[in-house]
MARLOSE-318556 format. One record per residue (C-alpha): x, y negated, z. Coordinates in steps of 0.2 Angstrom, whole numbers, plus 5000, padded with zeros to 4 digits. Each point is the difference from the previous one (the first is absolute). Layout:
residues N
XYZ;...
***
This chain:
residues 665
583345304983;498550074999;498649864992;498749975011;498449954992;499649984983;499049814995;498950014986;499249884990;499050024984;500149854990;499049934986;500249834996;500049905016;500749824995;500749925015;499050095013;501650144998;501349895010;499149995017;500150174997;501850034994;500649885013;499050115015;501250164997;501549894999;499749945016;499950175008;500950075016;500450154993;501750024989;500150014983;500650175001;498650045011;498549964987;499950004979;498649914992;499350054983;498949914992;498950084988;499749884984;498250044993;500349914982;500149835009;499849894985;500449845010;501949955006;500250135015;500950134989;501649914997;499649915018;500250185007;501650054989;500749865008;499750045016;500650174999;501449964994;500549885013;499550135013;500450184998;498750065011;498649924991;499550104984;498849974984;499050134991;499349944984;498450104993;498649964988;498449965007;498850115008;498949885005;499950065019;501149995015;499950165003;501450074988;501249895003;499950025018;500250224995;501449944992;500849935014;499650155011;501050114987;501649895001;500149965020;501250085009;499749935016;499250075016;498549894998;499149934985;499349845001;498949914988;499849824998;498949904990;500949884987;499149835006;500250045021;501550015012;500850095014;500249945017;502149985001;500350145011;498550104994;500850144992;501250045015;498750005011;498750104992;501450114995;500750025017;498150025008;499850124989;501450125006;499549965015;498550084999;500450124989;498549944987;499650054983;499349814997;500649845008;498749875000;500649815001;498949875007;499449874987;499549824999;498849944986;500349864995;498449944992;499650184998;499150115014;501050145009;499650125013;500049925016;499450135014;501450134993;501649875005;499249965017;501450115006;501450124997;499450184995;501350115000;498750174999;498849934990;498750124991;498449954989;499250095019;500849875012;500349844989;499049894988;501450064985;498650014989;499949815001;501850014990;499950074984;501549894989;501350094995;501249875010;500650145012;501750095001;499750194996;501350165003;500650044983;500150175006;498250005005;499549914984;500950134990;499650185010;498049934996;500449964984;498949835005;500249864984;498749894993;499050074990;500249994981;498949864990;499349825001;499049995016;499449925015;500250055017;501450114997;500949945016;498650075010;500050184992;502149995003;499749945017;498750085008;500850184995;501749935007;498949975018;499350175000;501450084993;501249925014;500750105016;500549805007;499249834994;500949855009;499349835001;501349875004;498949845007;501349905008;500949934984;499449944986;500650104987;498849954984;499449844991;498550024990;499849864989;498549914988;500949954985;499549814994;499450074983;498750135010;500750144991;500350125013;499450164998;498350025008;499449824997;499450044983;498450054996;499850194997;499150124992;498850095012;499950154992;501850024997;500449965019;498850075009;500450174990;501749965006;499349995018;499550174998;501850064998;500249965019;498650065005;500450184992;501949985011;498949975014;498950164997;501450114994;501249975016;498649985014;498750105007;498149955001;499749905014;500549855012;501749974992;499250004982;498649885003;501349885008;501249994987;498549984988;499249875011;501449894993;499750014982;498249985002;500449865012;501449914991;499650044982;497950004999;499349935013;501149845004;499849964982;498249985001;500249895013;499749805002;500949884988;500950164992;498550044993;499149844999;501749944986;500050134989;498949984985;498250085004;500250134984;501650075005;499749995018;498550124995;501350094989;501250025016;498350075012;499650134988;501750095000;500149975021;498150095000;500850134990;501450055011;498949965016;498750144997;501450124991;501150015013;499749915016;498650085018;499649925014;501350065009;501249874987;498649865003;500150015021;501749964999;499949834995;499449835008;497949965002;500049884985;501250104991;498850155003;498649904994;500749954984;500450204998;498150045005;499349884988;501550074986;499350185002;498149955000;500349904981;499549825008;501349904990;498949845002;499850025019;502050005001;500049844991;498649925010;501350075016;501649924991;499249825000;499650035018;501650055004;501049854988;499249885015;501050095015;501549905005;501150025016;500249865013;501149985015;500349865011;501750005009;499449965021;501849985009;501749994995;501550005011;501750055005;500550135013;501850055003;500450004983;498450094993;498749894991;498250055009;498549974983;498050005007;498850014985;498350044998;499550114982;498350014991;499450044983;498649884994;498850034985;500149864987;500449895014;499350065014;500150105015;499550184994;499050105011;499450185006;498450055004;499450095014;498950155002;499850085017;502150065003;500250004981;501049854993;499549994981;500949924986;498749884990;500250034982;499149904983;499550174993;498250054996;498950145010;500250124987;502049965001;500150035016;498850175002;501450094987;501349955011;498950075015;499650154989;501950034998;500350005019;500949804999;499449905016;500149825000;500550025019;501649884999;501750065009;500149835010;501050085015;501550064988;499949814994;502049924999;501249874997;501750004996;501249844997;501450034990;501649874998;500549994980;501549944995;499549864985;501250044985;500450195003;498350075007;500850095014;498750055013;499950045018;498750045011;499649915016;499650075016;498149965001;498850035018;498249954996;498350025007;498350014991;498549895000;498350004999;499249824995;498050005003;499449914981;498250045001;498650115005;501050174997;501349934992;502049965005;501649954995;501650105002;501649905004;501750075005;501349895012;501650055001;501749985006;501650014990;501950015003;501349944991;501750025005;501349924988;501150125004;499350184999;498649934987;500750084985;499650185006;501149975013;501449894993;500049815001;499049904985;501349954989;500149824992;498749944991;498049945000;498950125008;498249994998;498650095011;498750124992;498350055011;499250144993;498250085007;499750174995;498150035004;498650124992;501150044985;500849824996;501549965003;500349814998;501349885000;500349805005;501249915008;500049925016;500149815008;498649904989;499050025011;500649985019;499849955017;500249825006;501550065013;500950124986;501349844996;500449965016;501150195001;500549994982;501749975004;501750074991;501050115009;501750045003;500450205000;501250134999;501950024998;500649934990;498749875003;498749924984;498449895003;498450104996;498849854997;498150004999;499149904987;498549964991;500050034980;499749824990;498050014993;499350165010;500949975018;500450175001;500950095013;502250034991;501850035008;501449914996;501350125005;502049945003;499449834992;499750054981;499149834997;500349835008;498550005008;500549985019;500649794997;497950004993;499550115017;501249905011;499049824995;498550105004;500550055017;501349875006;499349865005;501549854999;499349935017;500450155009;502049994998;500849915014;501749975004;500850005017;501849935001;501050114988;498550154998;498750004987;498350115004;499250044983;498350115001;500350124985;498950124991;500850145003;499550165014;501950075004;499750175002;501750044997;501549995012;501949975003;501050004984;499849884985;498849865006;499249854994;501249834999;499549824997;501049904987;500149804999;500549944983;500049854988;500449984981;502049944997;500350005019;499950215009;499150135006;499950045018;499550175008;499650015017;499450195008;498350005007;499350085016;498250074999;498449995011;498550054995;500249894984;500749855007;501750004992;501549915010;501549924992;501549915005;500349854988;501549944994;500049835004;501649954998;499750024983;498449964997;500049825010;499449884989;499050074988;498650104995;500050194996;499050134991;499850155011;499950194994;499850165007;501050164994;499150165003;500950184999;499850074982;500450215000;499949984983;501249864996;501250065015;500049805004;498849885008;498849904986;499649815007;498349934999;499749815001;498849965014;498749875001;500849875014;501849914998;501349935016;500549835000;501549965011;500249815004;501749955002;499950005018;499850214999;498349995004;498950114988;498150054996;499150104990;498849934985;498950054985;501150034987;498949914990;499849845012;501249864988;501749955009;499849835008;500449834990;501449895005;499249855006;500049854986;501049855004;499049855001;500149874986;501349855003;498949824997;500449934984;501349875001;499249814996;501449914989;500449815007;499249864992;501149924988;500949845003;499149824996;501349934988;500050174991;498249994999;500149824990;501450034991;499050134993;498649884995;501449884992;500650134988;498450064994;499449834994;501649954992;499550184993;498349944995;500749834993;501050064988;498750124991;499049855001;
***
């Protein structure tokens, strides 16, 4: 059988981050006749060599490739790209993981599509990764039509044909930035780029030592020199024009201008923050027009501006402006209908805790900066209006899984705002309305088990910022936080707060224990009655799913049985039948089992209430923390008073005791 794609991974001493990987391709859908790992051993000095020999031997389809050390990932991964055999060549970094059918996928998307270079969604886990680009499937995508130049990690699946008849391989030496010379040749060079944003196909990690590449501190010169590389791929394969500047923009954006930005800027040490300007001024008035600057967002562009004018110490005065902006949300309604949990919230960005506001001048709407007259006339001079883009203001919210970083987008509605806050002056908040459907959430599949957390993020005027959601909220927003029961099979999809913040997470298929905490919270004891053999328990649960598995009641005590009874629903009044021929007399704890897709069984969850059944049959319902009753005490019997004793018992007691007397006298 033909082998299908080629994994590899360049390896250099990666200690125990190596497994997480290793165990990824294990776990992979495809056969192992299907795929061949080779993992390219750069003089690891640590214990991943023989760790590797190992493997391979266990598994003929994995191989190892000792070399000396280069220093770079670069030549280990050529190597790799001379031994693959496979349709597609894949490349993997030593310390991340592949999704478990990531490969198949990719591969098979690939054919589909006929595509030189495969593109796997990716989540960062506490790293950043493009976000726009996986929003959804791209089976055509071009550097024209799709924000590819936001990707430019070599964590892709490329033709080896394609790699080969361009004879496209890293280029030789020690440097940085190498993956965006590779990659941004494979995009122009491409007949077919296909983006596969429904499945998560990467994890992109932040080791615990911090030693990932890109987190140390580098030398400007070096890498912006290296940064030129791109450019020239960029020169060389493109004409002068619209495409050009755009695929600049993001070099200038992403490289230059966001690192002389806010607490970025304001951490690094002032000589080698300096340092890092002089190089960016450098390539800024080298290589980048106007054209390369109207790309970007207003405050992006106004960090450029002040860049190509030389006023390194109005960019600083703008970064400790900018450190104070945080975003804000406060979560206005929360319900369920028909299966779909309906989120309200309102979004704003303040200025070191406050409001931040806009100034109006005639029909412009003018972003209020801290920069000096001077400052702001080179800007002018340059064609760079303050005028602030308020109408193409946005939210998104976004529902993260907690441990893998999965992502998905929300479907968001919203309206914009203007909030009078002065003589000329106004506020700008966006309300808006968000769906979340357990079932299609996950780009269209059902969130699988696990805690989900809910991410608002405002883009406006060149930020784009992040918080979460349910710290600040309305008074009625607990009243609909309710769990649900959906889908088929059937799990519970419960809404809670986080302990500390009180923000806004899912509990999805009951991951936690958390629903006996929400059921004390929402059940009031008082409200469970019992009429003749039926019990009516108000649950919190809304039952959006029906027919099939359903919800039971189960009546148990410790050394004495368990017994389930099935419940009928209304509304959230739950309606059992008790047992009570075998619960007369006595007093039981009462759980509820809930439908589990993942454990293919129900889980059972105490409540807050107990049934007592007197010995006549006759039960109620009580806290379950109310004491069981005492029997009542017997009452003392009176002391029994002992007869007097006899008279001549009494004087011949007398007589002996003076005889006594007499004869120790």
């Amino acid at each position: 059988m033909t082998v299908k794609v080629s994994v590899v991974i360049a390896v250099y001493n990666p200690g125990k981050y190596v497994e997480d990987c290793i165990t990824g391709l294990l776990r992979q859908s495809l056969t192992p006749d299907e795929f061949e790992v080779f993992f390219v051993d750069d003089g690891s000095t640590d214990e991943t060599p023989a760790r590797l020999d190992q493997l391979a031997a266990e598994h003929p389809h994995f191989h190892v490739i000792h070399q000396e050390s280069s220093g770079w990932s670069g030549k280990p991964r050529n190597t790799g790209i001379e031994a693959a055999q496979g349709e597609y060549v894949m490349f993997v970094d030593h310390d991340d993981w592949l999704g478990d059918e990531a490969l198949e996928r990719m591969y098979d998307y690939g054919k589909a599509n006929e595509a030189d270079v495969v593109v796997g969604k990716m989540a960062g886990i506490g790293r950043p990764v493009p976000q726009e680009l996986f929003r959804v499937n791209r089976p055509r995508a071009t550097v024209s039509n799709a924000p590819l130049i936001d990707s430019l990690t070599p964590h892709k699946m490329f033709r080896r044909e394609f790699l080969n008849e361009h004879n496209m391989r890293f280029k030789e030496g020690r440097r940085r930035l190498e993956d965006h010379v590779f990659v941004v040749e494979a995009y122009l060079r491409a007949k077919s780029v296909a983006v596969l944003g429904d499945y998560l196909c990467y994890y992109h990690i932040t080791r615990d030592d911090g030693s990932n590449a890109g987190f140390q501190r580098f030398d400007p010169v070096g890498y912006f020199g290296n940064l030129r590389e791109a450019l020239d791929v960029v020169e060389e394969l493109t004409e002068p024009g619209a495409l050009r500047d755009k695929l600049f923009s993001r070099w200038l954006r992403n490289e230059m201008v966001e690192r002389l930005r806010g607490q970025r800027l304001l951490k690094l040490p002032e000589d080698y923050a300096e340092e890092l300007y002089t190089e960016i001024h450098k390539v800024v008035t080298e290589r980048f027009g106007p054209g390369v600057v109207a790309r970007l967002g207003l405050t992006q562009k106004v960090v450029a501006g002040l860049i190509f004018a030389d006023r390194y110490q109005d960019i600083r005065t703008l970064a400790e402006w900018e450190a104070g902006i945080k975003p804000t949300g406060e979560l206005t309604s929360l319900e369920w209908q028909d299966g779909t949990l309906k989120v309200g919230f309102d979004s704003e960005l303040q200025i070191d805790g406050e409001p931040m506001t806009f100034r109006r001048d005639g029909e412009r709407q003018l972003l209020g900066l801290p920069l000096s007259d001077e400052a702001l006339k080179v800007l002018d001079d340059q064609g760079i209006k303050l005028d602030a883009p308020l109408a193409k203001s946005d939210v998104d919210l976004v529902v993260r899984h907690r441990e893998d970083a999965r992502q998905f987008y929300l479907p968001v509605t919203s309206e914009l705002h203007e909030i009078a806050a002065g003589d000329g002056v106004f506020r700008q908040r966006i309300s808006a309305r968000a769906e979340l459907d357990p079932e299609t959430a996950a780009s269209g599949a059902p969130l699988d088990k696990g805690l989900w957390d809910l991410h608002l993020r405002i883009k406006s005027c060149g930020w784009s910022k992040e918080t979460r959601l349910g710290a600040v909220r309305g008074q009625g927003v607990e009243a609909g936080r309710l769990a649900a029961l959906t889908g088929e099979p059937k799990r519970l999809v419960l809404p809670y707060w986080t302990e500390g913040p009180g923000n806004l997470s899912l509990d999805v298929d009951q991951h936690t224990n958390k629903l006996e905490g929400e059921a004390v919270a929402f059940m009031p004891p008082a409200q469970g009655t019992v009429e003749g053999s039926a019990v009516r328990l108000p649950l919190p649960l809304h039952i959006a799913a029906t027919g099939g598995d359903t919800v039971q009641l189960r009546f148990e005590r410790k050394n004495v049985g368990k017994y389930p009874a099935d419940a009928t629903l209304d509304g959230r009044i739950a309606t059992a039948t008790l047992p009570l021929e075998k619960l007369t007399g006595m007093r039981w704890a009462v759980r509820v089992g809930v439908p589990s897709a993942a454990r293919g069984e129900r889980k059972w969850t105490r409540l807050p209430v107990d049934v007592v059944v007197d010995a006549d049959g006759a039960a109620k319902v009580i806290d379950r923390h109310t004491a069981p009753a005492k029997p009542a005490a017997k009452k003392a019997a009176a002391p029994v008073k002992k007869a007097p004793r006899p008279l001549w018992r009494r004087a011949a007691g007398r007589i002996k005791r003076a005889l006594t007397n007499q004869k120790k006298g």
